[in-house]
C-alpha positions in Angstrom: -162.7 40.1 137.8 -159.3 39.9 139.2 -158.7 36.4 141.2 -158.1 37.7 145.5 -155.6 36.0 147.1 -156.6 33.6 150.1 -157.5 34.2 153.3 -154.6 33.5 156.0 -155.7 33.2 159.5 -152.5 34.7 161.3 -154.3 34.0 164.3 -151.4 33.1 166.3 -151.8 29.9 168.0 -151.4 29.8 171.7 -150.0 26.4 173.4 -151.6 25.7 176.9 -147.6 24.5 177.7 -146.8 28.0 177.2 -149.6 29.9 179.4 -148.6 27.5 181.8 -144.9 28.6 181.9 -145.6 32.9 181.7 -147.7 32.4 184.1 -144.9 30.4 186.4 -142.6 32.9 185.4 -145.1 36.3 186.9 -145.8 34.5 190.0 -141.7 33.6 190.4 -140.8 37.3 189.4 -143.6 38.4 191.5 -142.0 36.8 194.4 -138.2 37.8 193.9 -139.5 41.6 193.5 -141.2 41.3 196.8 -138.6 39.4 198.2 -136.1 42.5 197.4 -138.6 45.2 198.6 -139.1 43.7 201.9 -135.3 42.8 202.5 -134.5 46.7 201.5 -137.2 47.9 203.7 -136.5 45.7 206.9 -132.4 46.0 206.8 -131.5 42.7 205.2 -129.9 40.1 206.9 -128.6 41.1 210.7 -124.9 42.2 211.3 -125.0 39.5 214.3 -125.4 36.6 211.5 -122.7 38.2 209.2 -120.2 38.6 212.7 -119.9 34.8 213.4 -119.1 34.1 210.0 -116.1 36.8 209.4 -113.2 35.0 208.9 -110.9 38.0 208.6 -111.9 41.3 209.9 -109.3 44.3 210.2 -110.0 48.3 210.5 -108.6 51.1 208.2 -108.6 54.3 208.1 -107.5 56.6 205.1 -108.8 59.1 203.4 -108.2 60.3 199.2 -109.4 62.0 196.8 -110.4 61.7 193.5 -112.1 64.4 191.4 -114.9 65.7 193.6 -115.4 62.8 195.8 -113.5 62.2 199.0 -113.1 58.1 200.1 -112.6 57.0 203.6 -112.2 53.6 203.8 -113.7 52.5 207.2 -113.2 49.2 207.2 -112.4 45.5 205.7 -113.9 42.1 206.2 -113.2 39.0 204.1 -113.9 35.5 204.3 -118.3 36.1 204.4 -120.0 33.1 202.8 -123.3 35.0 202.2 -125.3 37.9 203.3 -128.7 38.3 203.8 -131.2 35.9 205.5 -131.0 32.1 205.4 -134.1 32.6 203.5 -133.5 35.6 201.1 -129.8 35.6 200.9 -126.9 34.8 198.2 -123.5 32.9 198.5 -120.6 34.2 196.6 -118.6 32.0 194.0 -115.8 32.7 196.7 -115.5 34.6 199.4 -117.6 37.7 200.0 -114.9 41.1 201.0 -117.0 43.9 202.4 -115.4 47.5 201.9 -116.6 50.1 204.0 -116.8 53.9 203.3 -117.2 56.8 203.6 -117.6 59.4 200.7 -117.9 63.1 200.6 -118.8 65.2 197.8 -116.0 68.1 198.4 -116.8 70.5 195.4 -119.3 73.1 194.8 -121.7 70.6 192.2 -123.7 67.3 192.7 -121.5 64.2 192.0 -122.8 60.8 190.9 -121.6 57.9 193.2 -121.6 54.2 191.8 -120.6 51.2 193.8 -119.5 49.7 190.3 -117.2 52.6 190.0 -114.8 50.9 192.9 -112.3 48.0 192.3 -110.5 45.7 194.8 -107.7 44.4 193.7 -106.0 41.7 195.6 -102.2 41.0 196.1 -101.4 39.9 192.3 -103.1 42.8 191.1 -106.0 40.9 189.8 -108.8 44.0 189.7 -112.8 42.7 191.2 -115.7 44.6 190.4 -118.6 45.3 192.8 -121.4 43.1 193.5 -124.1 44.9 193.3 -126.8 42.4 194.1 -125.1 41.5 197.5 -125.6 44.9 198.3 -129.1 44.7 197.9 -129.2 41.5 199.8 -127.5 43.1 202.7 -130.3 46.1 202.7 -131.0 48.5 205.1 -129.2 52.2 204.7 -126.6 50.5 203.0 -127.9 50.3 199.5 -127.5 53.7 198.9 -123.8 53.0 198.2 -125.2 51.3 194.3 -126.5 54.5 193.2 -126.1 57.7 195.0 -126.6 61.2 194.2 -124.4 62.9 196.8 -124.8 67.1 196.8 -122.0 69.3 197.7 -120.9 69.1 201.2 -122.8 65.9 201.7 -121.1 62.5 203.0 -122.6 59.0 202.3 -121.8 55.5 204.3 -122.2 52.4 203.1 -120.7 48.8 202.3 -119.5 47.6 198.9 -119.1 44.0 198.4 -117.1 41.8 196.1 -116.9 38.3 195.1 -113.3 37.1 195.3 -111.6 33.2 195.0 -111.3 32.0 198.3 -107.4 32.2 198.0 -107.5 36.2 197.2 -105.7 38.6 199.3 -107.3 42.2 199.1 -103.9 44.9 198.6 -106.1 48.0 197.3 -109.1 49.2 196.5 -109.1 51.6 193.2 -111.8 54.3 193.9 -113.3 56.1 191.3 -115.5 59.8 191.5 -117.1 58.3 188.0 -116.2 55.8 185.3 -113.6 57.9 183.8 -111.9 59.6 186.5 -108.4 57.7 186.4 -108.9 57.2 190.4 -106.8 56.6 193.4 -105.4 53.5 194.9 -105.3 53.4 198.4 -103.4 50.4 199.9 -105.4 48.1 202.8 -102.3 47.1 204.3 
């Protein structure tokens, strides 16, 4: 009779140090998911708290094109140091600039919009992606600027943020119809 070969038991063993820390981990992601729910739902942080700590605020008005989406840049504020509440908020690295728009879909088919899409560039010509996350913090109506499907004829407004060094200088912001549209600089000056 042919020798079997020995039982394993691949059981795999479970340290109590370990349930411990998944469990830690649910209740903490738990909490931030409810935490960005309920900041999207009641509007985020309130435009009083974000007006006392503008440190430069100016208004502009253009408007461009690029494929079939149509910017209007309604407005620039740098110098935030967070946005959101004081107790479901986030603090930039630097300085928080806040790009408002205004985007119409100007051709005859639907037309992706991503806040990811649109650079700032500042006055060296060093190029800043969105912050996508201090959108969410900021809430309210304004999210849809991430992620927006915008149908023809249809115009969206909302705030894009970035996170710039203090000692930036926003010159442009490069504004894109998708990620490989060659886009439009319009100048904030």
């Amino acid at each position: 009779m042919p020798a079997r070969p020995p039982v394993v038991d691949r059981t795999p063993v479970v340290h109590p140090g370990h349930l411990r820390r998944n469990r830690l981990v649910a209740v903490v992601g738990t909490l931030v998911l409810a935490g960005v729910v309920s900041a999207a739902a009641s509007g985020g942080g309130s435009p009083t708290s974000l007006r006392g700590q503008q440190a430069a605020a100016a208004e502009h008005r253009a408007t461009v094109r690029d494929g079939r989406l149509e910017f209007d840049v309604t407005g620039l504020t740098c110098g935030l140091s967070s946005v959101g509440t004081a107790t479901f908020g986030q603090r930039p690295r630097g300085q928080y600039c806040r790009v408002s728009l205004t985007v119409e879909n100007v051709a005859d088919q639907p037309q992706s919009l991503f806040a990811d899409n649109q650079l700032l560039v500042d006055a060296s010509g060093h190029k800043f992606s969105a912050d996508s996350t201090a959108s969410i913090y900021d809430g309210g109506d304004k999210v849809q600027t991430i992620y927006q499907e915008v149908a023809p004829g249809e115009s969206v407004s909302g705030d894009v943020y970035y996170d710039v060094p203090r000692s930036a200088r926003p010159a442009a912001v490069e504004l894109h119809d998708s990620a490989y549209s060659d886009g439009v600089t319009l100048s904030l000056r």
